[in-house]
Each structure stands twice: as C-alpha cells, then as structure tokens.
C-alpha positions in Angstrom: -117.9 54.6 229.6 -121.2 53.4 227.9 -124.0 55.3 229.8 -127.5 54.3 228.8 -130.6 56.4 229.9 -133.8 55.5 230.4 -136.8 58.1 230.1 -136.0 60.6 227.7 -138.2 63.5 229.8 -136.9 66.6 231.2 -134.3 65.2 233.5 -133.1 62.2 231.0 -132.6 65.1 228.0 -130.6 67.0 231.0 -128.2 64.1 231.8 -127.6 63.4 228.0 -126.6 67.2 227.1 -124.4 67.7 231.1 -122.6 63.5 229.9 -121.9 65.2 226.1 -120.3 68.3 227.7 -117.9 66.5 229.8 -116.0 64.8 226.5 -116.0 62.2 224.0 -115.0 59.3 226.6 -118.7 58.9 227.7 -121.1 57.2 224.9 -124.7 57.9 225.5 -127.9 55.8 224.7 -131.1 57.7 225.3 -134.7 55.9 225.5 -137.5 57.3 225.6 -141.1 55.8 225.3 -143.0 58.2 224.5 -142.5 59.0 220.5 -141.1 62.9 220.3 -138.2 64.4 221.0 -138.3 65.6 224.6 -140.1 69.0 226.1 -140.8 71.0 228.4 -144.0 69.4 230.4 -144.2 72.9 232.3 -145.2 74.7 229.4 -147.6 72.3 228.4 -150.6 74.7 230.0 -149.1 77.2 227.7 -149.5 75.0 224.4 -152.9 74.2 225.6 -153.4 78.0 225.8 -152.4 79.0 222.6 -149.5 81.1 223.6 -146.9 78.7 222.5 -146.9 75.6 219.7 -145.4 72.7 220.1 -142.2 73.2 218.7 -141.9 76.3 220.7 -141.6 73.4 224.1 -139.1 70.8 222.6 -135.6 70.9 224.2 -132.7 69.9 221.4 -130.0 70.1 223.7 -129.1 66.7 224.3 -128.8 66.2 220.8 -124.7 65.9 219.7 -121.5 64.0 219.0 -121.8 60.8 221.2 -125.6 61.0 222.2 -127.7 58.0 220.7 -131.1 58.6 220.9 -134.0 56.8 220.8 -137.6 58.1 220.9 -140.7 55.9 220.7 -138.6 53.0 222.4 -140.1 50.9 225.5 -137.5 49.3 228.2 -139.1 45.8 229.0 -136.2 44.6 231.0 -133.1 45.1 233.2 -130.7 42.3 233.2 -128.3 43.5 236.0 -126.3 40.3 236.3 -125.2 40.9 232.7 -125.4 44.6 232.6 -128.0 44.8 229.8 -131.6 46.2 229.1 -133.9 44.2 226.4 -136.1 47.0 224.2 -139.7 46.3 223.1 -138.2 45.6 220.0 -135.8 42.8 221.2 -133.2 44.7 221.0 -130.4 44.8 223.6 -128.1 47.5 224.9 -125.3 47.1 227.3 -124.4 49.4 229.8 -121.6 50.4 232.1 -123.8 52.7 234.0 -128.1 52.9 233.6 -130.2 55.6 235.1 -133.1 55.5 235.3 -135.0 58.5 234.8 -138.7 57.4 233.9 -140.5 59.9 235.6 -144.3 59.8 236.5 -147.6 59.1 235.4 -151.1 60.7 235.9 -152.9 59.7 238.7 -156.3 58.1 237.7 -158.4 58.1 241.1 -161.0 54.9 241.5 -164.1 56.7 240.1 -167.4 54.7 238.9 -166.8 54.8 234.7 -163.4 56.0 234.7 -160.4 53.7 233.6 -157.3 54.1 233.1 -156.3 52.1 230.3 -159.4 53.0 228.6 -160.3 56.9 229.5 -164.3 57.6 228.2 -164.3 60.0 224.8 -164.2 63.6 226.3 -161.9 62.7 229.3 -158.8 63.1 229.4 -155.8 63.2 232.1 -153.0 66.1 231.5 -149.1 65.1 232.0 -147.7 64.5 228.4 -148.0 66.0 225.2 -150.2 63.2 223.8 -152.4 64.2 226.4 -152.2 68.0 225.5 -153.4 66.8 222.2 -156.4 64.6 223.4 -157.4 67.9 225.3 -156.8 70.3 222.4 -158.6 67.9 219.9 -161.8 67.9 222.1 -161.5 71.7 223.2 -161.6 72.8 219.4 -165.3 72.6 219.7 -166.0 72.8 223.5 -167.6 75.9 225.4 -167.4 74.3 228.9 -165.1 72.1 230.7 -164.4 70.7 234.1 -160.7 69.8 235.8 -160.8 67.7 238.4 -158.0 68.3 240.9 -156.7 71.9 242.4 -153.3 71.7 242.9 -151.0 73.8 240.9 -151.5 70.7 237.8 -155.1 71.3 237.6 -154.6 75.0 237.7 -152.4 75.0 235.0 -154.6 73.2 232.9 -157.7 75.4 234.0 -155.7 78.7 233.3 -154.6 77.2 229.4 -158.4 76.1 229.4 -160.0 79.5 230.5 -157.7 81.4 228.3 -159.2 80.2 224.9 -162.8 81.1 226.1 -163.4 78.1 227.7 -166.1 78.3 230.8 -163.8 76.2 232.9 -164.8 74.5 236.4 -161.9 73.1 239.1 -163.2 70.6 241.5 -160.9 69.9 244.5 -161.5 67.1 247.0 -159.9 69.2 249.9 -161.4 73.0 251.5 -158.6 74.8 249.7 -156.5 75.2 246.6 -152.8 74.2 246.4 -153.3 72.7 249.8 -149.5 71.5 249.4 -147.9 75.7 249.0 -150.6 77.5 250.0 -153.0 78.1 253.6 -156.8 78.6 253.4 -155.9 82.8 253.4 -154.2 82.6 249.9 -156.7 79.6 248.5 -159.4 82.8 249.5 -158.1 85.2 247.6 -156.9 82.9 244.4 -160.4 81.5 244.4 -161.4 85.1 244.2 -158.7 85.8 241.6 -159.6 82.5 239.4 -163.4 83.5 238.8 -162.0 86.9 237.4 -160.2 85.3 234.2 -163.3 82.7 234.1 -162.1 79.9 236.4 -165.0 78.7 238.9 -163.7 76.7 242.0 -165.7 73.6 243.7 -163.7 73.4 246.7 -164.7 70.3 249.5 -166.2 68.9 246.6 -165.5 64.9 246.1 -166.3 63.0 242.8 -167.9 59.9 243.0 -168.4 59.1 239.4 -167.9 60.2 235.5 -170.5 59.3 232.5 -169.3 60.4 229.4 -171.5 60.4 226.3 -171.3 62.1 222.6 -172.6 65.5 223.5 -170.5 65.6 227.0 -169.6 64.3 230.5 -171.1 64.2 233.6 -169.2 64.3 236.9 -171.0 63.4 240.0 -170.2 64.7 243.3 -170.6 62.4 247.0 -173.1 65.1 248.1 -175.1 63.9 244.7 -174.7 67.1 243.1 -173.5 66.7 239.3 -171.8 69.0 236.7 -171.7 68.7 233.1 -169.6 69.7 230.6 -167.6 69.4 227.3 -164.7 68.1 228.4 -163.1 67.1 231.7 -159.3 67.1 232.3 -158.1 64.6 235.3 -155.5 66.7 237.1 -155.4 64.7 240.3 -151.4 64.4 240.1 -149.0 61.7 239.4 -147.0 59.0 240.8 -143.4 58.0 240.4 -143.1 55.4 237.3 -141.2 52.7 239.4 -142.4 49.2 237.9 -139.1 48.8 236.3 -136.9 49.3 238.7 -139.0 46.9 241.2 -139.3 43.9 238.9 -135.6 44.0 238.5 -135.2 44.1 242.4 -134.0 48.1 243.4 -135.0 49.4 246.4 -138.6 50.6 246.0 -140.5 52.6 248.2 -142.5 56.1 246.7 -140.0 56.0 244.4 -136.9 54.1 243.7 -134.7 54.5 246.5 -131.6 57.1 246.4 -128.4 57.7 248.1 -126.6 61.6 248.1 -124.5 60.1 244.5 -128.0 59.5 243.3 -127.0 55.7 243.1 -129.1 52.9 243.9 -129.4 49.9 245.7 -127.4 48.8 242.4 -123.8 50.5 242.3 -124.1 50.8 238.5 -127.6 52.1 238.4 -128.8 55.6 239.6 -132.1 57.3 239.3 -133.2 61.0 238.9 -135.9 63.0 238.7 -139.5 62.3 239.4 -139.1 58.6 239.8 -136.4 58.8 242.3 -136.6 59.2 246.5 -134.1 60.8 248.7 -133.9 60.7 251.9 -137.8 59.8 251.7 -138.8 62.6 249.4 -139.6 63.0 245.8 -139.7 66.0 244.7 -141.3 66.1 241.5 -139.9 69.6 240.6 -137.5 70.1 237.8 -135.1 72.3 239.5 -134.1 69.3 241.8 -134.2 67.2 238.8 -132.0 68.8 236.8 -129.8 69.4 240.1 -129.7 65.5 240.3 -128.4 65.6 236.9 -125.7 67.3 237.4 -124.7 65.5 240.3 -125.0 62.0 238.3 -122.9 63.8 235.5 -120.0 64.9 236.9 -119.5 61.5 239.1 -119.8 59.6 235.9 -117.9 62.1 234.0 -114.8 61.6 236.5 -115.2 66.0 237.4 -116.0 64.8 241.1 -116.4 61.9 241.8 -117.8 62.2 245.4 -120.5 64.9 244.6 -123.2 64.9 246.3 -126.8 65.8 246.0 -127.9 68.0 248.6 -131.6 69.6 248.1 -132.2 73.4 247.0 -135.1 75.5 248.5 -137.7 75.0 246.0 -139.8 78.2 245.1 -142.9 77.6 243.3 -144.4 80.0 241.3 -148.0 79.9 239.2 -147.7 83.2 236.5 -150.3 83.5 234.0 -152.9 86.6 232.9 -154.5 87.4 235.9 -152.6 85.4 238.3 -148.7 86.0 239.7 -148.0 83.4 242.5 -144.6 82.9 244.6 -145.2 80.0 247.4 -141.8 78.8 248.9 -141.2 77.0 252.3 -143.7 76.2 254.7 -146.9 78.0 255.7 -147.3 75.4 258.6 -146.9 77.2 262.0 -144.3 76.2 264.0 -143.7 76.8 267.1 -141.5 80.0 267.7 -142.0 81.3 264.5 -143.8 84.7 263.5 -146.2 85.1 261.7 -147.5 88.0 259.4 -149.9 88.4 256.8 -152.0 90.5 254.7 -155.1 89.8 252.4 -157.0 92.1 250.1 -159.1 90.4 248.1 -160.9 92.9 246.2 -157.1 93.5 244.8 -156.4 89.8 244.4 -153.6 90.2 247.0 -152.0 88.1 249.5 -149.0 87.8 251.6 -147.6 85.6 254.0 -144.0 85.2 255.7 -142.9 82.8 258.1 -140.1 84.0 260.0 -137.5 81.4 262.6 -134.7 83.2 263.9 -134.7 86.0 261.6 -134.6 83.5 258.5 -137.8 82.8 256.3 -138.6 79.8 256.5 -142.1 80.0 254.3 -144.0 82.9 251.9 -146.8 83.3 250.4 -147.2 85.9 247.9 -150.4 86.6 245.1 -150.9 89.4 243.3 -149.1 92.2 242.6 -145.8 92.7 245.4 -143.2 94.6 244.0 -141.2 92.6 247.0 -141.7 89.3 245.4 -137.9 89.0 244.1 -136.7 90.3 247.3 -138.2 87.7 249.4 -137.3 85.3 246.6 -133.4 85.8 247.4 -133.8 86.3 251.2 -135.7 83.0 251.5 -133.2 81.1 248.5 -129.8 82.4 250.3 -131.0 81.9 254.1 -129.5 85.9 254.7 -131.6 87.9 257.4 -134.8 89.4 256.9 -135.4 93.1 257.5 -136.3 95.1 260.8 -139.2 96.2 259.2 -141.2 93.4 258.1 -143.8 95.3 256.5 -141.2 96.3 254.2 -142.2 93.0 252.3 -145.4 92.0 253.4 -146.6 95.1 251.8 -144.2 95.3 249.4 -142.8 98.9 250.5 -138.6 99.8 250.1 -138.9 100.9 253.6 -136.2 99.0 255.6 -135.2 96.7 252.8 -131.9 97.0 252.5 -130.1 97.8 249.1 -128.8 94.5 248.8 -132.1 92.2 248.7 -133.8 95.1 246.5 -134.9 92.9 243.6 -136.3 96.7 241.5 -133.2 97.4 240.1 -130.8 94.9 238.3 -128.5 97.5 239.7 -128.9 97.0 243.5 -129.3 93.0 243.0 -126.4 91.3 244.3 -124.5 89.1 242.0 -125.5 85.9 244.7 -129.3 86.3 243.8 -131.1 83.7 241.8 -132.5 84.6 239.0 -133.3 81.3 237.6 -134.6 79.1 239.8 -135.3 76.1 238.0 -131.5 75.8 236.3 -129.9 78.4 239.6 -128.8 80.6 237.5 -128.1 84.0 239.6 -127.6 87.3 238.1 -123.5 86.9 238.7 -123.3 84.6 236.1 -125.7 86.6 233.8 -123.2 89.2 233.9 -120.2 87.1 233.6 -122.2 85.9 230.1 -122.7 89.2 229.2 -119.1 89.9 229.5 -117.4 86.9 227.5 -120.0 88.8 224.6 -123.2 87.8 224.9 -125.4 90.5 223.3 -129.1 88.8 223.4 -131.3 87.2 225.4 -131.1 83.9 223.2 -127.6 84.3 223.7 -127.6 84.3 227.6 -130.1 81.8 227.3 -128.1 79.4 225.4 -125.5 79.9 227.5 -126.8 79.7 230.5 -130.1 77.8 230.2 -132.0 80.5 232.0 -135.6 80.7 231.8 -135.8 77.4 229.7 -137.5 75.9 232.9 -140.9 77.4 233.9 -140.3 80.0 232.1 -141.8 82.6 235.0 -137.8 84.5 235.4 -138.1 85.6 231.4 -138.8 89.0 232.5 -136.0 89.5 234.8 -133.5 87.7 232.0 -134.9 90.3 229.5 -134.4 92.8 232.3 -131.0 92.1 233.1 -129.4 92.0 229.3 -131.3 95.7 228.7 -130.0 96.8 231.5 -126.2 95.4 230.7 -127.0 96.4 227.0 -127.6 100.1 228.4 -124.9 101.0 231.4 -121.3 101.9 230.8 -118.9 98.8 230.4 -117.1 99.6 233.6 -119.9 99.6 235.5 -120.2 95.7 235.1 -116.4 95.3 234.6 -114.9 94.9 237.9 
C-alpha cells in the first residue's frame, strides 16, 4: 500500500513512525511544508525560554526503512479522480491512501496595521518554529514585551518570555484567563500567581489597533488606552488548515469532516489531528491527535480494520517555574452536580471538583496539591470519588483510598495514566522495566512517555527510581 502524508507536524511524524512499525508492505511519503524535520510545537515556550534548544524539540521517529520524507515541500493539489497530489515543484505522487494532516495556523484578528501576510517588524504570531525564531531574534535585545491573547497559547509564550527577564504584558479580550479550562476563581488566583514570576495580566481589555516602529510597538486598546513595548507576540489561537481539502471537494466544516475510521467524505482519504472534526469537534490537543493516529494506522496496516476513534478525557496541564496547572473536564455547572472549591491566593492555590453521580466530571487545580495525580486518575478512569471530598480539594490522604493515591509509585495502580498525551499508564512502565529497561531514555524510547508536553517527566523519572530500587519480586508478579 502506498500511503502518502500530508503535514509533516506532530500527528503526520506519528502516523509515519505507527505505518513503519506495522511492516514493510506499507510505503510512506511524508510532506511537509514547513522546511525542518518535525517537533514538538508544545515545547516551543520552552525553546523560547532557554531551557531547551532546538534540537532538544525535533522528533526522529518517523525516520526508517520505507518512510519517504520530504521537508520544505508544498501540496498544491489533490487529484482524487486519479489518485494523485501535484507538489509546488511539479512533482506528482500517487497514492493508495492520503491523509491529510495539515494542522493549523495562527489566528491573526482584524486589527488596524496588522496583516497577515505582512506582520509589522517587532510583531510576531507564535505556532511554528520559524515563529519561535522571529520572537527570539527580536527578544535578544528587548526589555519589555506584550502577548496578545490569554489562553493557555499566550501563556505559554508569556511564561518562555518572562523567564529570560523579559517585563512581559498578557492582554485578553475576555474577564478571565483560560476562559476555555478555567472559571473566574482560578483566572483570580493565576493572575495573582503570573505577576509573581513577572507576568502582568490586562484582562477585559480589547485591542483595536498595532503601530509598530524601529524602537517598538504600540498596541491600542477600545477604551483608548495604549501599551508599548519591545516586542508583541499574537497568541490569539489558530484555525484548522482546511483550504486543501475544500478546493478538492471534502466535507468542510471547522475542519475537514471525520467519521469514527477517521475517513473522509473520500474513502481513500482520512484526516487527523488539528485539521480534522469529529463528531463536530476539533480538538487541537495532541493526545487525541496521536490517538487518531493510531487508529488510521492499524486500519491501513490491516491490525483492525474496523477500529475506531473514540475520544479520551483530555487533561490539560500549564507547568512552568512558578506555575503547576491541572484543568480537565468542565467547570460549567450543571444541574445536579456538586460543587466544591477552595482558593488561597496569597499561596497561589486553587481547587475545583465537579462531581455527577459520584464521577468527576471537571477539576481545577493551581498550585501546589499533593492530590493532583490522584484526581488525574479518578477523573481519566471514570472510578468513584472519595467519601471525603476534602480529601482532594485540600489535598489531605484522609479518605483517599490506597488505590487512587498518586504519592507513592507503590500504591498507584497499574490502570493509572501516567502519560497523558501518548496514555501510557504506569502498568506498562513496569512491563518495560521488566523486558530490561534500565533508564529513563530507555522507557522513553520504548514507550514514548513524556515526549508530549513533557509535564509527566517527573513521575517517569519517579517510577524507573523507584523500580531501579525495590526487590525484583515486588514488581514480578
């Protein structure tokens, strides 16, 4: 089978590396258009921080016998009558199967002086690594800078900003941050917690316009307020990259339209990731991208033909210096549910659980909450919560039973994720451990844990001391 890819992002390198492990019968032909190998776009804030280079983000996995890639190279056209795809250099590929995993783009709202194909000197948006560049190449002489946007995109780029010295500003349209995980409570104290490690917040405050000169850019508020700066990142979020797949005629709505095989309205053509739509959502998450992947791969591969895609509670977590954020679920009310929360501010803490019949259906939890990995696994595996609630509102063993205790690897039950971007749970950690993994980058490469977000690095490192330390038999059976 001649499988051809195109968008060689997160979820595209994914699909080549699950297609090579299922044998030599598949043939893959990667695209991508942007000019690198691919990477990780979630530790992009980290590159801009200085925490990690470049190379430290590039995923080689999909590299291998069979895998044809082809970085720098623009798709221009899908001939689906004739089962081919026409390059920006004229060349043309057949394909048995396509997918199309193209991904996003930045958002670019309809400000006075700001466009898109031409972004003023000192402005720039943050999704790719070019971009990361742009940002970096400016920052090497800035002392102030503004993002526009506060959801967990602009955050990230304000946190990699604010930790090289930078005086960085976040201005958010909307009265609170992360309006999408969190409620006004949390937004409270993560303002709170932001100014601490240099972050200011302009919340309810809507631009209007951008002026950019040699010496810096001005943003103008609709209140006719305006802030200046060195720089000014664009974090307003992104939209699903679907122009392709419309001028050839798919189903296009958000994004291009999926069934549960991830095919769509084309037999031979599926689409994952942050382009595609199920059942009326995109997610824009890689966990559910690289699910998708491996859905896509083991229909084409012939492993299971009828899989289907069926989406994973998504946990979303923000962990930087100064900042450890878990939002999952819903903090919506709904009628029936309970309710409980707790806010200290002066501590930079926050918790919220929603609770429906004894299941979590939505948390909230910043700042320190030694409970965090034990609401993690209650709300990922659906299993009842406590009698006493305040057992992990306040983050207190009282109550908790032994089996959703997240302190010790220990008392963790093999079921809980550990890894939530690649759902990787500490049974299969072991199992690694046990056919002789010895290392970290061992149980990494074997089991791709924490090569996501990278936030479950500590409980991986926990995990292989702990294995490293107890008696064989206690890990045998």
């Amino acid at each position: 089978m001649n499988v051809v890819i195109i968008g060689y992002g997160m979820a595209g390198s994914r699909l080549a590396a699950e297609l090579r492990d299922r044998g030599p019968h598949i043939k893959v032909t990667v695209l991508g258009a942007e000019p690198h190998r691919a990477y990780n776009r979630i530790m992009l804030s980290s590159v801009l921080a200085g925490k990690v280079r470049e190379r430290d983000v590039e995923i080689t996995e999909a590299a291998g016998h069979g895998i044809d890639l082809r970085p720098g190279v623009t798709v221009t056209a899908i001939d689906r009558g004739a089962r081919m795809i026409t390059t920006d250099a004229g060349d043309r590929i057949e394909y048995d199967h396509l997918v199309l995993a193209t991904g996003s783009r930045a958002l670019i709202p309809p400000l006075s002086g700001l466009d898109r194909e031409h972004l003023p000197e000192r402005v720039a948006v943050f999704r790719t690594l070019d971009d990361c560049r742009r940002i970096l190449a400016t920052a090497s002489g800035a002392r102030t800078a503004l993002v526009l946007g506060g959801g967990l995109l602009g955050l990230e780029a304000a946190r990699g900003l604010a930790a090289r010295g930078i005086a960085t500003e976040v201005v958010h349209a909307v009265g609170h941050l992360m309006e999408r995980q969190l409620d006004p409570g949390a937004s409270a104290v993560l303002v709170r917690t932001l100014a601490g490690i240099g972050i200011t917040a302009h919340l309810d405050a809507m631009a209007a316009s951008v002026a950019a000169d040699a010496d810096g850019v001005t943003l103008g508020l609709a209140d006719g307020r305006e802030l200046r700066a060195d720089l000014l990142v664009v974090a307003c979020g992104v939209r699903p990259e679907t122009a392709l797949a419309a001028e050839t005629g798919l189903a296009v709505e958000r994004g291009v339209v999926v069934d549960d095989h991830m095919r769509t309205s084309d037999p031979h053509i599926s689409a994952i990731g942050d382009c595609a739509q199920h059942e009326g959502v995109v997610s824009g998450l890689v966990a559910p991208a690289w699910e998708q992947a491996r859905i896509v791969a083991r229909v084409l591969g012939g492993e299971d033909p009828l899989a289907r895609y069926r989406p994973l509670p998504v946990v979303t977590r923000l962990k930087a210096a100064g900042i450890d954020l878990a939002a999952m679920g819903t903090s919506m009310p709904a009628e029936g549910a309970e309710e409980l929360s707790f806010a200290d501010p002066a501590r930079g803490t926050y918790a919220k659980l929603t609770i429906v019949d004894e299941r979590l259906t939505g948390a909230i939890l910043l700042g320190d909450n030694p409970s965090v990995g034990a609401v993690i696994q209650l709300f990922d595996r659906g299993a009842p919560v406590p009698v006493d609630r305040r057992a992990l509102l306040l983050g207190r063993a009282i109550g908790v039973p032994a089996a959703t205790q997240a302190e010790s690897p220990a008392l963790m039950p093999d079921a809980a994720t550990v890894c939530q971007c690649n759902t990787v749970s500490k049974g299969a950690l072991v199992r690694c451990w046990r056919a002789g993994a010895r290392s970290v980058d061992d149980v990494v490469a074997a089991t791709r844990a924490t090569t996501g977000c990278g936030t479950c690095r500590d409980a991986v490192e926990g995990i292989v001391d702990w294995l490293s330390t107890v008696d064989s038999s206690e890990v045998a059976a």
